[in-house]
C-alpha positions as a printed NumPy array, in Angstrom:
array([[101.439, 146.307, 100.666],
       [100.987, 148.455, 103.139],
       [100.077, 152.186, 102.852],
       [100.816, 155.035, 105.006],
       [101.3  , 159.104, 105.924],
       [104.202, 160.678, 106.677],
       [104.712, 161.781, 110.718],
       [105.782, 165.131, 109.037],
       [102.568, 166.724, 107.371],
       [100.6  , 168.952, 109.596],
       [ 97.445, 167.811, 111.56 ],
       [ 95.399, 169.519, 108.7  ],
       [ 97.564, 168.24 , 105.772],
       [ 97.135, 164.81 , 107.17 ],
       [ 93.228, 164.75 , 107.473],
       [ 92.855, 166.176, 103.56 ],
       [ 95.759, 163.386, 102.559],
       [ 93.609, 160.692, 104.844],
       [ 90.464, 161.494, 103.729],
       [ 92.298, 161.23 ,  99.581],
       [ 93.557, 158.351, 100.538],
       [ 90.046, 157.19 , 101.497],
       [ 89.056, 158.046,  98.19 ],
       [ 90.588, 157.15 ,  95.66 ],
       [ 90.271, 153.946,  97.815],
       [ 86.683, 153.791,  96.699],
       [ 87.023, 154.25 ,  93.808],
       [ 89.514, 151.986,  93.231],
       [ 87.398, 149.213,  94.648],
       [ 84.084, 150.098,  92.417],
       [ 86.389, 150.072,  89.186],
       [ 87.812, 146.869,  90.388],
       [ 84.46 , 145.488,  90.961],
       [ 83.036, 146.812,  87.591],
       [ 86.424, 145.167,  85.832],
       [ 85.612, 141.883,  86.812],
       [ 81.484, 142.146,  86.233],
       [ 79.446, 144.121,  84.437],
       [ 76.475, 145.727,  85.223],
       [ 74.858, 144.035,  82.494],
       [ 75.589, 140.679,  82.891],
       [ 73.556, 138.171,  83.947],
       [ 73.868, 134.788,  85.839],
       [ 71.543, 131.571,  85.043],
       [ 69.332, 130.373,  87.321],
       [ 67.706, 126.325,  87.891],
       [ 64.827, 124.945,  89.34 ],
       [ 64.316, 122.664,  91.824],
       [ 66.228, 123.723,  94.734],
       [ 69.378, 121.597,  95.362],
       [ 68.778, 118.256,  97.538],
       [ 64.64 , 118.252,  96.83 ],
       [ 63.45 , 114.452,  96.974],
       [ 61.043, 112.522,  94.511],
       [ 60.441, 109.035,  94.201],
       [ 60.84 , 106.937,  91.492],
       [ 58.233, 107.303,  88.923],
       [ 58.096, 111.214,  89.335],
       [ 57.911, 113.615,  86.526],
       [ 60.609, 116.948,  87.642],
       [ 59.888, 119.739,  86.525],
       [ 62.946, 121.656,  85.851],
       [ 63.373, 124.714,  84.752],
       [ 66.33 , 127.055,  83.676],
       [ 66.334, 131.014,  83.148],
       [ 67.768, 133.896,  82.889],
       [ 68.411, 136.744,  85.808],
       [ 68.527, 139.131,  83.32 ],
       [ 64.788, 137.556,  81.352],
       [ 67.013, 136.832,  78.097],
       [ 64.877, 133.826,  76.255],
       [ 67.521, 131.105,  75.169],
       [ 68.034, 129.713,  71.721],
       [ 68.007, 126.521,  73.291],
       [ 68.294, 125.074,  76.8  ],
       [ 69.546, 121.088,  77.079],
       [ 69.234, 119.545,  80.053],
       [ 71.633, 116.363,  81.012],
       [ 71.375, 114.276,  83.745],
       [ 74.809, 112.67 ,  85.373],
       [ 76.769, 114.749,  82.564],
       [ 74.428, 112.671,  79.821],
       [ 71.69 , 114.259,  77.883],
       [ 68.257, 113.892,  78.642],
       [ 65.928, 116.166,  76.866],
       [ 66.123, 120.164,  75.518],
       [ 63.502, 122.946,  75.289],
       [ 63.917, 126.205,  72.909],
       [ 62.363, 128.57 ,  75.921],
       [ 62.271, 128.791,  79.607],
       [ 59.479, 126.606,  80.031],
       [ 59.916, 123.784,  82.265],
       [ 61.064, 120.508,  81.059],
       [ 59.654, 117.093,  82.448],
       [ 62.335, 115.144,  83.268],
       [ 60.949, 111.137,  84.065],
       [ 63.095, 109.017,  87.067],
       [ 61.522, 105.929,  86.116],
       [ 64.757, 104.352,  84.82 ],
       [ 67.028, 106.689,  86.979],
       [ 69.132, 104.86 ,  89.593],
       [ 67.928, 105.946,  93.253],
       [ 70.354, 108.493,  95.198],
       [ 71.869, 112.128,  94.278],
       [ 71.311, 113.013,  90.589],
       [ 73.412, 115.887,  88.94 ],
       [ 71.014, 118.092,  86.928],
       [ 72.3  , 120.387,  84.379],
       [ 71.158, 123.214,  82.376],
       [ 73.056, 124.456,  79.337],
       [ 71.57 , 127.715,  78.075],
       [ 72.754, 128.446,  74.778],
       [ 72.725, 132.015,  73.319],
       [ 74.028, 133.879,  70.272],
       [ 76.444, 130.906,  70.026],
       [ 77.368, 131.431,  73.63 ],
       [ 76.946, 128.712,  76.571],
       [ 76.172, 129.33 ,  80.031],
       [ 75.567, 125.989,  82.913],
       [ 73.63 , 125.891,  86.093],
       [ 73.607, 122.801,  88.074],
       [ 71.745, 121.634,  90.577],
       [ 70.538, 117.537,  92.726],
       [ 67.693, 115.997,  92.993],
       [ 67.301, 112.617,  95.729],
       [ 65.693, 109.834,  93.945],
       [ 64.478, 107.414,  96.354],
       [ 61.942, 104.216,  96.324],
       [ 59.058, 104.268,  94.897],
       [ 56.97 , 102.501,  97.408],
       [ 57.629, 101.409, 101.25 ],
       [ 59.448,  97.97 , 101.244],
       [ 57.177,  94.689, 101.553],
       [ 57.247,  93.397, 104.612],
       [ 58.049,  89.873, 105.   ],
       [ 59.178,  86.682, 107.85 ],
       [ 60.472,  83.747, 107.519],
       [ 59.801,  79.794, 107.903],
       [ 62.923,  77.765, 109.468],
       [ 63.152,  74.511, 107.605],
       [ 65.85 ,  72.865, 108.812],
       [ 68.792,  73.308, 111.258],
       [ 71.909,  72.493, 111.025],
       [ 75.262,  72.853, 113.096],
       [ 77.679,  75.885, 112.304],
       [ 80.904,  76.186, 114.356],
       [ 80.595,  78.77 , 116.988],
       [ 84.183,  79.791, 116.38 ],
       [ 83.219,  81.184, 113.099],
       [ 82.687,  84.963, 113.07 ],
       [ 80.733,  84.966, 109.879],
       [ 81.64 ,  87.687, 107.203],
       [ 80.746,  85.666, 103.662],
       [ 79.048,  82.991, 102.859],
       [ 78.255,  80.622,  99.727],
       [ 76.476,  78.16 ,  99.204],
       [ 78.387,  75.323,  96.782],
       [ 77.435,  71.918,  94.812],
       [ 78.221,  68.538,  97.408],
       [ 76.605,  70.421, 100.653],
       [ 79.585,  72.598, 101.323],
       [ 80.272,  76.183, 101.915],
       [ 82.982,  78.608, 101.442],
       [ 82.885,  80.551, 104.4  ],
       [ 85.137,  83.643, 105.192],
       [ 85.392,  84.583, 108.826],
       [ 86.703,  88.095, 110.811],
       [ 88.462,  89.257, 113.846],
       [ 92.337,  90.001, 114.137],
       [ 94.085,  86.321, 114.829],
       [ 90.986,  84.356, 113.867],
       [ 90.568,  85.251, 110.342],
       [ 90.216,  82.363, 107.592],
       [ 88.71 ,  81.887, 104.458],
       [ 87.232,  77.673, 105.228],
       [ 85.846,  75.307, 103.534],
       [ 82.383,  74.239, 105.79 ],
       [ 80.197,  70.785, 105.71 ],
       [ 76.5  ,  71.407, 105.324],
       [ 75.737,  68.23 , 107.438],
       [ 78.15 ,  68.132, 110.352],
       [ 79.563,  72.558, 110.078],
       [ 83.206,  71.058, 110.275],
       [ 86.05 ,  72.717, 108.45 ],
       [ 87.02 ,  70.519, 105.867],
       [ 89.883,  73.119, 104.641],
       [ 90.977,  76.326, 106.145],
       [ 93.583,  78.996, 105.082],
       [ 94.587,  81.272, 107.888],
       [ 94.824,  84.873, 107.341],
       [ 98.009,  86.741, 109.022],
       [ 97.308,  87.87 , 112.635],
       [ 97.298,  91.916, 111.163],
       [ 94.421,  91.016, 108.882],
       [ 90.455,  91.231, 109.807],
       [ 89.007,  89.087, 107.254],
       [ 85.446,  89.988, 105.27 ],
       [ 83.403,  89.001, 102.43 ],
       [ 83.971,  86.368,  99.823],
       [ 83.052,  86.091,  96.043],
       [ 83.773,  82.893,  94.008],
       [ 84.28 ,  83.664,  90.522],
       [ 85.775,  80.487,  88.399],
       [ 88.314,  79.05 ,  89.982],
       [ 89.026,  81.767,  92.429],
       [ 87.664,  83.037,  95.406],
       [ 88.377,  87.025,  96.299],
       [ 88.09 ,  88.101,  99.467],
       [ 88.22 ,  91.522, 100.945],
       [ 89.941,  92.904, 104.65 ],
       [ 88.195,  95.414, 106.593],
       [ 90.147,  98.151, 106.761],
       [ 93.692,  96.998, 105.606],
       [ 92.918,  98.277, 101.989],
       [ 93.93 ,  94.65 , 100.681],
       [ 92.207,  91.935,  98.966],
       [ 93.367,  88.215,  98.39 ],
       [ 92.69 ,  86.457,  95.296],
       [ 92.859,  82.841,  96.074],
       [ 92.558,  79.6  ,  94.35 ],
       [ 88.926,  77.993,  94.682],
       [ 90.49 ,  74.579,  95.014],
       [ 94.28 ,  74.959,  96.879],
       [ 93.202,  78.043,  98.894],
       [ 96.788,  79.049,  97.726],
       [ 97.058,  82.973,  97.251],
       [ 97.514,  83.857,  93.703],
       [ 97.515,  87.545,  94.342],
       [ 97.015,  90.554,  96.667],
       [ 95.332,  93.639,  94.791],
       [ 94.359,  96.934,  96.531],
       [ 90.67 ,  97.753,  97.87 ],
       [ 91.029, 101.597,  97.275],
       [ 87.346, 102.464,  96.385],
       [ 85.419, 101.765,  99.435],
       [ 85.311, 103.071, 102.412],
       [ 85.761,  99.923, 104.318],
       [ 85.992,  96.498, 102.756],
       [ 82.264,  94.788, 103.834],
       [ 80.32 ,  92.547, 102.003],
       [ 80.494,  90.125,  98.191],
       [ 78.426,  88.36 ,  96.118],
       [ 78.381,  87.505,  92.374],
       [ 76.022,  87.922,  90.046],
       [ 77.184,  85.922,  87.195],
       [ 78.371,  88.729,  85.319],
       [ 79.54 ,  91.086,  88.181],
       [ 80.742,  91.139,  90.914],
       [ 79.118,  92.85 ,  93.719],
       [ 80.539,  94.956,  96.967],
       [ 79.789,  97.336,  99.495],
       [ 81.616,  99.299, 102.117],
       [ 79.38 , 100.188, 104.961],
       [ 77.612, 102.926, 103.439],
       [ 74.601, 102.232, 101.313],
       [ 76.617, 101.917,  98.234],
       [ 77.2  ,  98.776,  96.586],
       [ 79.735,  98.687,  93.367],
       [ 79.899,  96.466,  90.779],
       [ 83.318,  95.169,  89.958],
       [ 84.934,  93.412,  86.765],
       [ 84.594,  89.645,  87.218],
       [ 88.429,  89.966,  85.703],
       [ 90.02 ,  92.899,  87.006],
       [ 88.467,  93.086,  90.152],
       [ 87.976,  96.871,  89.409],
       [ 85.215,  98.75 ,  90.168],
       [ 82.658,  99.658,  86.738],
       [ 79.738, 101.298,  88.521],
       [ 77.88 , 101.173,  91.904],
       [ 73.859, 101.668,  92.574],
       [ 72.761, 103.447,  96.332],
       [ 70.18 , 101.642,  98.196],
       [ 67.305, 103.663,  99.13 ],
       [ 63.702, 102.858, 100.707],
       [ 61.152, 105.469, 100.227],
       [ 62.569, 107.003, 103.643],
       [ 65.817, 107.724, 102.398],
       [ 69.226, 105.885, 102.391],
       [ 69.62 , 102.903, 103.929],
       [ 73.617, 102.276, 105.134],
       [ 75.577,  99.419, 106.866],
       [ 74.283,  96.911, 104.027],
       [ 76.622,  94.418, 104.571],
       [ 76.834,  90.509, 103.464],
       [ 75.264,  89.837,  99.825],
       [ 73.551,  87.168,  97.984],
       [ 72.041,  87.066,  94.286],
       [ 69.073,  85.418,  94.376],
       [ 66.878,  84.889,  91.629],
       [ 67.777,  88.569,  90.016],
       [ 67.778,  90.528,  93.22 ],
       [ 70.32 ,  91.668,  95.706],
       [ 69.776,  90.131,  99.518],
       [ 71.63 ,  91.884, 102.068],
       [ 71.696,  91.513, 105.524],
       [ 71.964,  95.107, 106.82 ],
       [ 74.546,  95.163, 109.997],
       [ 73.734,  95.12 , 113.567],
       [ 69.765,  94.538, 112.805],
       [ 67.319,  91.744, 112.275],
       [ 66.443,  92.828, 108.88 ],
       [ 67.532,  91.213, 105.086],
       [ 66.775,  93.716, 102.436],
       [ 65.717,  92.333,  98.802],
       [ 67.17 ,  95.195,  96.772],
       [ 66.756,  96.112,  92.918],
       [ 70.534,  95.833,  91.069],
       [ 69.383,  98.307,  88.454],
       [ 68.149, 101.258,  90.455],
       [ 69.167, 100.533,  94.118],
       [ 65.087, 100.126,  95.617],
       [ 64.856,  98.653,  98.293],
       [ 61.586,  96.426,  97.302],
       [ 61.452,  93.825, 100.25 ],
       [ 62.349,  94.092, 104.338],
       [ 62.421,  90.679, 105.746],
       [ 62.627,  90.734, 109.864],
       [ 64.434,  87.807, 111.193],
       [ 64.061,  88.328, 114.638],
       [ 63.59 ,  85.747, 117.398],
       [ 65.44 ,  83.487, 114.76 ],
       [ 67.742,  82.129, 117.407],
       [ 65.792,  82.882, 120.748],
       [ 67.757,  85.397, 123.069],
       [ 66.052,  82.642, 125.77 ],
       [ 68.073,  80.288, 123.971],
       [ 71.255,  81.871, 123.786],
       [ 74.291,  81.493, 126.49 ],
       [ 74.045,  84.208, 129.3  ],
       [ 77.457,  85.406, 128.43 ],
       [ 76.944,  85.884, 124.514],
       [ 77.935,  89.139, 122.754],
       [ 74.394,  89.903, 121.353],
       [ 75.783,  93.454, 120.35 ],
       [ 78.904,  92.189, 118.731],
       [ 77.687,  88.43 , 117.238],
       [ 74.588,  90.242, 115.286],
       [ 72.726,  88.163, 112.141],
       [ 75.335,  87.756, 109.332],
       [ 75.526,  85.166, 106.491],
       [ 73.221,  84.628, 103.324],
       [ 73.722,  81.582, 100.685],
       [ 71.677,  80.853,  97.875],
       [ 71.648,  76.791,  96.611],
       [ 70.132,  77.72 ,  93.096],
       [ 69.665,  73.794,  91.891],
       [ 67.889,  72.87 ,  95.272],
       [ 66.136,  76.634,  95.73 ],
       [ 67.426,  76.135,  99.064],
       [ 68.135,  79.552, 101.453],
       [ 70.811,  79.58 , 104.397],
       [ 71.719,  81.998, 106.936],
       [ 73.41 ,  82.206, 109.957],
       [ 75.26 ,  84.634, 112.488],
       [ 79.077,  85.331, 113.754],
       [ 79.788,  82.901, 115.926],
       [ 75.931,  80.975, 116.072],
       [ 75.954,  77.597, 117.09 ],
       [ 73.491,  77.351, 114.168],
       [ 73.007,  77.571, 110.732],
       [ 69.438,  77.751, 109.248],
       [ 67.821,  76.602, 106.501],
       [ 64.516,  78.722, 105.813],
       [ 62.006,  80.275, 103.143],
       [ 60.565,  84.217, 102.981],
       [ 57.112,  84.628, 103.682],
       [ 55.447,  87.852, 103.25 ],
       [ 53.545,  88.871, 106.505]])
């Protein structure tokens, strides 16, 4: 609305009416301000400050209270929406992260008083405990891997073969690879609008994600006939699979990985993976090995040996030098055809990795430097 004076009033009328005007203004606004908050009322307040970082192991101290000094019946404190421990004053309470997951924890205060409930919330960063151990490798054996293959997944399978899903617009297939020789033995052919990425056998099927087409193809192990197409909706990009035996497990380019029904294919929960730096992102292709997540982590040397209950990273293995740059053709996309390519033979203990479109597939153990 808008307000005015009539052009009519006199020059002095019409500074008295303004200068009214500009009153009851005023007051308007302060009984407007007192109608929506009292003088007396109070706000509550939370300790630590929002984004502080601990490690894993730490004892928080956090602490709720009152602006106004009012002493609480009781105070509970929850953690990701779920209770964790309650005080009867404004003391602090010791909250342990020793079996907290690492990343962005929700910390709540509910101050209860007279039967009424007031909630302050603040984060905390939970990462590693310790720096990761730092660990090489020892190449066993060598074997041939077709340089066609831009490597997304990789598994290792019973007779020397692999299932082997590969990337690019045009040239993406989900094969099936000889140990001995790297020939396709089977192939299924992607169409030309799909980028193809990682694989997860589960059963008789085989899942396997697209980059950034928001599809996934469930396939059969044996045919490599598609059974169904079901939406990738919760990551940001499809990346990286593995399985776990129960789970299944999948990240996006971030440093998220989720665990997904074995059945549905839906997403349950999802751990962050954090060093004692901070976040670590672009994890990429996965392998369960032995009750850990390996993870190559994109566009670097490194494989990351990761904790599936809390997200720490507890290993850093540098593969660099793997295959000589000497070695390599004086025309090869070093930027583009990085490491890529983990699979686990559990009967033989036997470790394989490889890159997009290496001439070589290796056969090696972890050593820790």
């Amino acid at each position: 609305m808008r307000f005015g004076l009539r052009r009519t009033f006199k020059n002095t009328n019409m500074k008295f009416n303004t200068r009214l005007f500009i009153t009851a203004l005023f007051f308007l606004a302060i009984a407007g301000y007192y109608g929506c908050k009292s003088p007396g009322s109070e706000t509550i307040n939370i300790t630590p400050d929002a984004g502080t970082a601990y490690k894993l192991g730490d004892v928080v101290p956090v602490k709720a209270s009152s602006s106004a000094g009012t002493m609480p019946d009781s105070v509970v404190y929850l953690i990701d929406s779920i209770r964790n421990t309650s005080r009867k004053d404004t003391l602090a309470a010791r909250i342990k992260t020793d079996s907290l997951p690492c990343g962005s924890r929700l910390v709540t205060a509910r101050f209860y008083k007279g039967g009424k409930v007031q909630e302050a919330s603040t984060n905390i960063i939970i990462k590693a405990a310790a720096p990761p151990v730092e660990y090489t490798y020892r190449v066993n054996k060598v074997y041939p891997h077709d340089p066609a293959s831009y490597t997304e997944g990789l598994e290792y399978h019973d007779g020397d073969y692999f299932f082997e899903s590969t990337g690019l617009e045009k040239e993406s297939y989900l094969l099936k690879v000889d140990l001995k020789t790297g020939k396709r033995l089977q192939a299924a052919k992607l169409d030309d609008q799909y980028f193809g990425e990682g694989i997860a056998t589960v059963g008789d099927k085989i899942l396997m994600l697209t980059y950034r087409e928001g599809k996934a193809f469930v396939y059969d192990k044996n045919t490599f006939k598609v059974l169904s197409t079901i939406p990738y909706t919760w990551g940001r990009e499809g990346w990286g699979m593995c399985f776990d035996g129960k789970h299944i497990l999948n990240d996006d380019s971030s440093n998220r990985i989720f665990f997904l029904n074995k059945d549905t294919f839906m997403p349950e929960s999802a751990i962050d993976v954090y060093d004692d730096k901070g976040p670590v992102n672009a994890v990429n292709e996965l392998e369960y090995i032995d009750g850990k997540i390996y993870a190559n982590v994109y566009t670097t040397d490194n494989i990351l040996v990761i904790n599936p209950k809390n997200g720490a990273v507890l290993q850093r293995i540098d593969m660099s030098n793997l295959w000589p740059m000497a070695q390599r053709p004086a025309n090869f996309d070093n930027d583009q055809n990085v490491l890529n390519g983990i699979a686990y033979d559990k009967k033989g203990g036997r470790i394989f990795v490889t890159g997009k479109k290496w001439p070589h597939l290796y056969q090696v153990s972890f050593i820790k430097k």
